[in-house]
C-alpha positions, 0 to 999 in steps of 0.5 A: 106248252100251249100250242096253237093253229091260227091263220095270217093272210089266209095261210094256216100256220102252228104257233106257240101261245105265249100270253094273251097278247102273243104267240112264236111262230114255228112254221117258219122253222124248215122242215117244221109240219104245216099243221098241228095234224102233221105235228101229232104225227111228228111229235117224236121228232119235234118234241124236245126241240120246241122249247128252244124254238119257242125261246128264239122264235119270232114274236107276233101279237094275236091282233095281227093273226086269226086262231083257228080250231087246234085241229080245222079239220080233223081226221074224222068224226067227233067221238063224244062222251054223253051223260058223263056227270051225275048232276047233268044226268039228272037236271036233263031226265025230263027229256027222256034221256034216261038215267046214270049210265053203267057204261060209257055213253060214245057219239058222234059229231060231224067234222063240219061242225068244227068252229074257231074260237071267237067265231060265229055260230049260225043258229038259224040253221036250226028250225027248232029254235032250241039251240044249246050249249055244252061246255067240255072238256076235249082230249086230243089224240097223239099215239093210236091205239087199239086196246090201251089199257087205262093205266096207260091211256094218258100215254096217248093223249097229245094234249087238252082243249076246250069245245062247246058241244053246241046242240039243238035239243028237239032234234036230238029227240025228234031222229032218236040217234043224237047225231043230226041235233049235234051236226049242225054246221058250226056247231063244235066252236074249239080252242083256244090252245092246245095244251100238251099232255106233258105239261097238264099235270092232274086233270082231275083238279082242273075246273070246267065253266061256262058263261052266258053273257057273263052269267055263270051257268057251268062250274064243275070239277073235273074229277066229277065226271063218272068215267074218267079220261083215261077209262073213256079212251080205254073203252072207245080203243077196245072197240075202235082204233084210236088215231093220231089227231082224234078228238075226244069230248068228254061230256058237260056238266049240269047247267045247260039250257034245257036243264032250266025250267023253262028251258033256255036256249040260246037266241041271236046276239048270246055270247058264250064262253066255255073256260078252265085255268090251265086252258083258256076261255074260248069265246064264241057269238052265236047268230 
């Protein structure tokens, strides 16, 4: 199923995606979480039940609401997988950012970078001018953990979404670490829908795209990343304790920005639209 977190008059509210046109509230149920957090955390008891709250649920048109990023305001930091696809790794060595990683490359970014879909990026907060674009593949969080094993790493995961890991690109050279050219304010638009682990099937034939005002510049499988969702979350939770509602981005494939020559970054006006099948497309305008 597709879950989602959207707003009406101000109120966040869990709904249910059923089209492009229309969604079930379940908020509205009694003792249902108020969020997709609380959720997360109540998986257990509210799993089997959702199926028939979705079948007899109210109906409400997506033009009457507002989607709001699955999780608004996440527990804590963005955990990001870095250089994760071997094409990227090499359109961006010119950068300096070295070569094919034997280990997992992990990051963080702000929670303040969380965006909606459609929702406006400012790129005026980025004096550089070098705004970037980073379509991924996300992974929500549904039972912690601390030393899962890859074979039962998927156990964990809540579910899927999409992110663009917006990034100014002298920044990440200038301070070294990645994290202030990743933490713009606004910087991680998110969604459109959460899609629920039990209903993903195969990741691995999932494709990755993203649009630039209509021209593809990422298309990408994501069997071609160099460590998969399952070894990415058994490297973090050997180190660190996974909790319920962390997200996890799982790195870009080649095709962005800076990777042209000459770079190409995003201005005022660009439209950007980060897409895979099972997902959706989460659109964001850049300002």
């Amino acid at each position: 199923m597709k879950l989602v977190t959207y707003s009406l008059e101000g109120e966040p509210r869990v709904g249910a995606w059923l089209d492009s046109a229309s969604i079930v509230e379940l908020s509205g149920t009694p003792e249902f979480p108020d969020s997709m957090l609380g959720l997360i955390h109540e998986w257990d008891a509210w799993q089997e039940r959702l199926p028939a709250l979705i079948e007899q649920g109210p109906r409400r048109s997506l033009s009457d609401v507002r989607l709001e990023a699955p999780i608004p305001a996440p527990p804590r930091d963005i955990l990001c997988v870095g250089k994760n696809y071997v094409d990227h790794v090499n359109e961006v060595k010119a950068l300096g950012y070295g070569s094919i990683p034997s280990h997992p490359i992990v990051f963080s970014k702000a929670t303040t970078t969380i965006n909606r879909p459609e929702g406006l990026v400012d790129i005026s907060a980025d004096p550089t001018e070098t705004t970037d674009y980073e379509g991924e593949l996300a992974v929500i969080i549904g039972r912690g953990g601390r030393y899962i094993d890859e074979r039962d790493a998927r156990d964990h995961v809540f579910g899927y979404t999409l992110i663009n890991d917006v990034s100014s690109r002298d920044l990440q050279g200038r301070h070294v670490q990645w994290f202030l050219g990743k933490s713009i304010d606004g910087y991680a638009p998110m969604g459109p829908v959460v899609l629920t682990e039990e209903a993903a099937g195969n990741i691995r034939d999932w494709r990755l795209q993203t649009q630039v005002n209509g021209e593809l510049r990422q298309d990408a499988s994501i069997s071609q990343m160099i460590f998969s969702v399952p070894e990415v979350i058994a490297t973090i939770s050997r180190y660190v304790t996974l909790m319920p509602g962390d997200i996890i981005a799982t790195g870009t494939p080649s095709g962005v920005g800076a990777g042209h020559e000459p770079p190409v970054y995003l201005k005022p006006g660009d439209e950007v639209v980060v897409s895979c099948d099972a997902i959706g497309e989460l659109r964001s305008r850049f300002v």
